[in-house]
N, C-alpha and C positions, 0 to 999 in steps of 0.2 A: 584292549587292542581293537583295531578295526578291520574290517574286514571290505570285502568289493560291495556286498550285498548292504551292509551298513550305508554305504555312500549312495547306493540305491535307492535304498530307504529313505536316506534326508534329502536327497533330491528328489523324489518324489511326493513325500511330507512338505515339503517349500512350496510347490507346486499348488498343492493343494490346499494351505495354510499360509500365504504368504506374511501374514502377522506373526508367524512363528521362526523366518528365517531366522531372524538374529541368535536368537536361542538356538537355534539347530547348530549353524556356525561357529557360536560359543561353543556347544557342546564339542564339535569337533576339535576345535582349537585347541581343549581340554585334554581332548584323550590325546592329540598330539604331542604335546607338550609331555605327559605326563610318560607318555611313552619314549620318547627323544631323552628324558632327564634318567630315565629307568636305565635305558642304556649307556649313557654316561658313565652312572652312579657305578657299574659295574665293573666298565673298561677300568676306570680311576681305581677299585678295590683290587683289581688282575692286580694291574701295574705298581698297586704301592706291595702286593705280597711277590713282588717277581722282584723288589727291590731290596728286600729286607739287607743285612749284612750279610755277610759272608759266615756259613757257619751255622744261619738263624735257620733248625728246622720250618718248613716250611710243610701246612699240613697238606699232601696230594690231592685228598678227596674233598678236603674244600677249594682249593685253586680247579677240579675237575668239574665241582658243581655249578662255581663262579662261571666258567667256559662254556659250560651247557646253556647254561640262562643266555648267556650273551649270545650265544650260535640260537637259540630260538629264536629271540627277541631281534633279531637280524632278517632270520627268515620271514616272521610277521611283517616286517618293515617293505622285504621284498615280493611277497606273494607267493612264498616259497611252500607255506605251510598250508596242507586242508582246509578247508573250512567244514567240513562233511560234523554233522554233529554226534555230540554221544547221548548215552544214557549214564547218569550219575546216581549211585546207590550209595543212601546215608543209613546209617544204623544209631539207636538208642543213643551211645558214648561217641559217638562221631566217628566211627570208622567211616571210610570212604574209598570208594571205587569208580573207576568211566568203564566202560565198554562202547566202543566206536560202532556206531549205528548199524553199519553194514555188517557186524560180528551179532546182532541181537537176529537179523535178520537170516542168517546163516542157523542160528538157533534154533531159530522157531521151523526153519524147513527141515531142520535135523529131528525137532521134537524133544532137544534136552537143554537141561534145565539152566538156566542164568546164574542163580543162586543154588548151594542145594540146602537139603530139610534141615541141617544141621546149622545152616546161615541164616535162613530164611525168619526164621520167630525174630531174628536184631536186625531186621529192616523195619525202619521207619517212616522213608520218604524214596521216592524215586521222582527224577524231574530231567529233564532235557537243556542239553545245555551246548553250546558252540566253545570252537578251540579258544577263542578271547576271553568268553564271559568271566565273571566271577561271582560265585555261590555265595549269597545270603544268609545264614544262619541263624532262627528265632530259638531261645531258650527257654525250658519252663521258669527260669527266673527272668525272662520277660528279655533277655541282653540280645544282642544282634554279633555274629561273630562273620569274618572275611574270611571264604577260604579259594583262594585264587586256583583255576582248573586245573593249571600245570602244579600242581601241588597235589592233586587228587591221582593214585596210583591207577595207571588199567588192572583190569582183573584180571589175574591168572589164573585157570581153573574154575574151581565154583566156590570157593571161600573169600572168608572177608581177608584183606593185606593185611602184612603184620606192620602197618603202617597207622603213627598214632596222629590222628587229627587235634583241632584246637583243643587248648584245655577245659575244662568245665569242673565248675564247682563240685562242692559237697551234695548229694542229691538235688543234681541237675541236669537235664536229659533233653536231646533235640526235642520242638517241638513242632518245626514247622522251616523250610527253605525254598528260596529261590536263585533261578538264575537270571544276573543282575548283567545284559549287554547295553545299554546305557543308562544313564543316571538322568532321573525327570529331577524338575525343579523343586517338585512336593512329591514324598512318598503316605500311603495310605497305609496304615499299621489295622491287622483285623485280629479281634480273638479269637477261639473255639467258641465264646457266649455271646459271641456278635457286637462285644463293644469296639468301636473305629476309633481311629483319629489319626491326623495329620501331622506329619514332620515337614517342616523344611529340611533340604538334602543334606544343609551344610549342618542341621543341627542332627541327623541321625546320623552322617559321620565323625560327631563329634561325641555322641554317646556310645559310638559302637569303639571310638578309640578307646576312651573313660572308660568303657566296660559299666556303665551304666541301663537300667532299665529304659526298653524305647515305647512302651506302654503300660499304663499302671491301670487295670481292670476295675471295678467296684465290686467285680462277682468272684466271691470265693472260689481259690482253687481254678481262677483262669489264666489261662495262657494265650500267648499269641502264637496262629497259625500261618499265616501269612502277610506279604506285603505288596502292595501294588502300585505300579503308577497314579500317580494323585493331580496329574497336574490338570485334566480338565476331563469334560464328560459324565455319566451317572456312574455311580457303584451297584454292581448286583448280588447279593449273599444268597448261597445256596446252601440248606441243610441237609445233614444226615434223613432227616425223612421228608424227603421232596420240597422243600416250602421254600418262598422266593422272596425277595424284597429287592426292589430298587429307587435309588435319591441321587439323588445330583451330589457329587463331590466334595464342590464350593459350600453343601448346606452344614457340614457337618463342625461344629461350633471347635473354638481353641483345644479346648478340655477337655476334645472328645464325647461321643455319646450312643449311645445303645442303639446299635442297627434295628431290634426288630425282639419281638417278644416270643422265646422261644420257650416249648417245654421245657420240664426237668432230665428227659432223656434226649434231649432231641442236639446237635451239633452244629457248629457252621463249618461246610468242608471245602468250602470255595468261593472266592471273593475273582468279580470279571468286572473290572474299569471297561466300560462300555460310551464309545463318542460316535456311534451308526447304527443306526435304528436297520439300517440294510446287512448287518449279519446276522447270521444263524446261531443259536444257543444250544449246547449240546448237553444233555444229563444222562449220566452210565453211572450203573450200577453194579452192585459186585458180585450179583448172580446172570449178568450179561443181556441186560434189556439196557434201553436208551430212547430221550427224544428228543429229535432237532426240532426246533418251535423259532420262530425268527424274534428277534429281538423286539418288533413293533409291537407285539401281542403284550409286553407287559409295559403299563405303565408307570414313567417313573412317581414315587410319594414327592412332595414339596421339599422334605425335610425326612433324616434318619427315624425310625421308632414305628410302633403299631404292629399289628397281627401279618403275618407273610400269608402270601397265596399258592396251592399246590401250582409244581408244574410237574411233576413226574407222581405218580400215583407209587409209593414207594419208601421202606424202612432200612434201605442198605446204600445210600448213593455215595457213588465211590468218588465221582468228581464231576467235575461241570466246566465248557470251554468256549469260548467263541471259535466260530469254525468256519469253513469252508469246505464246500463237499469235495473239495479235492486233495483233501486233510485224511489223516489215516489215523487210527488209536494203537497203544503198543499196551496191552494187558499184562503184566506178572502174576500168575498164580501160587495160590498157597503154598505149590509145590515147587515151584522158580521159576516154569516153564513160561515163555514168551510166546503171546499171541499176537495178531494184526488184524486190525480191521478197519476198511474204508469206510471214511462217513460219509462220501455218497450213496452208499447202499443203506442207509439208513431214511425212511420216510419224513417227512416234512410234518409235524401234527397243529393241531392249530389249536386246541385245549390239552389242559392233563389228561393222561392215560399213563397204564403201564408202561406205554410204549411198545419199541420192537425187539424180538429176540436180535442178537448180534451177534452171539456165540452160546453155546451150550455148554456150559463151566461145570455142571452135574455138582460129581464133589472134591472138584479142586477149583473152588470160587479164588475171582479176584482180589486180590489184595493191594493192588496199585494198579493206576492209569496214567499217563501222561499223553499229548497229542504230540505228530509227529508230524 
């Protein structure tokens, strides 16, 4: 779906990229189209079940569900609907829940809990996501699964909905999602052991149909954690204990290839397609220290592979973002509870360190971050 702020964007992106118009334009054309056919596709299902014979049960709750989609998908058309975004909670088996941004923030001034102790262990991922987008899902069998937002229930309460998300295999469990508001021409597939590689669009929507694997590791026992725009600019991998590497995109060969030589304990827990040396890089971790260090400080490698370099002095980083100091963080603690905190109150460093405290988590450490 598109939104105002979307048109912004690629008008602004044109401006600034004018070798990228036609692709922007494409793209829009795309989501038009695809949207315009969407609601077609449904009027045409109303009208053939409104026709059936005389006689022919006709089931309610699907002719109500039919209506709903189409009364949405009207309002996105017209500018009817929010744009204000949510927070999207994924669990182990794909349970899934939104909470609308302005409800987390009611939360945190309330001081109760999002999730509670009894939901909280089957949380896996938390990520931010707009009314349009649509969520990504990596699998530890390496597949990529679509789960469209109007499809993901609000939360009621502080438990998980008795609402069943995609299917999944026989031991096989999220391992990794995002939220996907438009589609690049190359996506970037990362593991947890730092091996990369690229898909063209059309070919990782052609595996995610297939139910096919979207990356094949060499390291036992790895999975892929995320996915990121691939189409131009450096990639940066950041590990569970502070360590960095950055390469150029374009270097990273067909077949894929090992971002960076990491310990046997050590993780990759964030990957940042990076194309301006002028933004700020954020690392927090999940006893509530963090450091904005700008982007120039680290040099991109030629090519994927070799030893990473500290940027955060640290054995628990919870995540890592391009930022803006007028970017805010949304922490869930162990115990559900939602925090906030602005990253321009966060110092500027120009080497590793600890960093700064951000909050004082004692002993209900963080367990998810996302930027807001």
């Amino acid at each position: 779906m598109i939104r105002k702020d979307d048109v912004k964007w690629w008008i602004a992106e044109a401006q600034k990229h004018p070798q990228a118009a036609p692709s922007i334009v494409e793209t829009l054309a795309e989501r038009l189209i695809a949207l315009d056919e969407e609601n077609e596709r449904l009027r045409d299902e109303i009208i053939r079940l409104e026709r059936r014979a005389p006689g022919t049960a006709v089931d309610g709750e699907e002719m109500n569900a039919l209506r709903d989609k189409v009364t949405t998908l009207q309002a996105l058309v017209n500018g009817e609907v929010s744009d204000e975004p949510c927070v999207v909670l994924l669990s182990d088996g794909l349970q899934a829940a939104r909470v609308p941004l302005a409800q987390g923030h009611k939360l945190a001034r309330q001081e109760q809990a999002l999730l509670s102790k009894g939901a909280m262990p089957g949380l896996r991922r938390v990520l931010l996501a707009r009314p349009h987008a649509e969520v990504l899902l990596l699998t530890s069998q390496g597949r990529g699964l679509r789960l469209p937002l109007s499809d993901v229930p609000l939360l009621e309460g502080s438990d998980w909905p008795a609402v069943d998300g995609p299917a999944l295999g026989e031991n096989e469990w999220l391992t990794g999602a995002v939220a996907v508001a438009h589609q690049p021409r190359f996506w970037t597939i990362v593991t947890r052991r730092g091996f990369v590689r690229q898909l063209l669009r059309i070919d990782l929507d052609r595996r995610v149909e297939k139910g096919e694997p979207l990356i094949e590791s060499p390291f036992r026992r790895d999975v892929p954690v995320t996915v990121v725009d691939g189409d131009e600019g450096d990639l940066m991998l950041v590990t569970r204990w502070g360590k960095e590497i950055r390469f150029p995109q374009r270097s990273i060969e067909s077949a894929g290839a090992v971002g960076l030589e990491l310990d046997d304990d050590d993780e990759v827990v964030a990957a940042l397609p990076m194309s301006d040396d002028g933004t700020h890089i954020l690392v927090v971790t999940a006893d509530g220290f963090a450091v904005r260090r700008g982007a120039s400080q680290f040099e991109p490698r030629p090519r994927p592979g070799g030893k990473a370099k500290s940027v955060i002095q640290a054995f628990d980083v919870l995540g890592a973002f391009c930022c803006t100091p007028e970017d805010k963080l949304l922490y869930l603690t162990y115990s559900g509870k939602v925090i906030f905190a602005s990253v321009g109150d966060i110092p500027l460093y120009t080497r590793s360190s600890k960093g700064a405290r951000v909050y004082a988590f004692d002993r209900d450490p963080a367990v998810a971050v996302v930027m807001v």
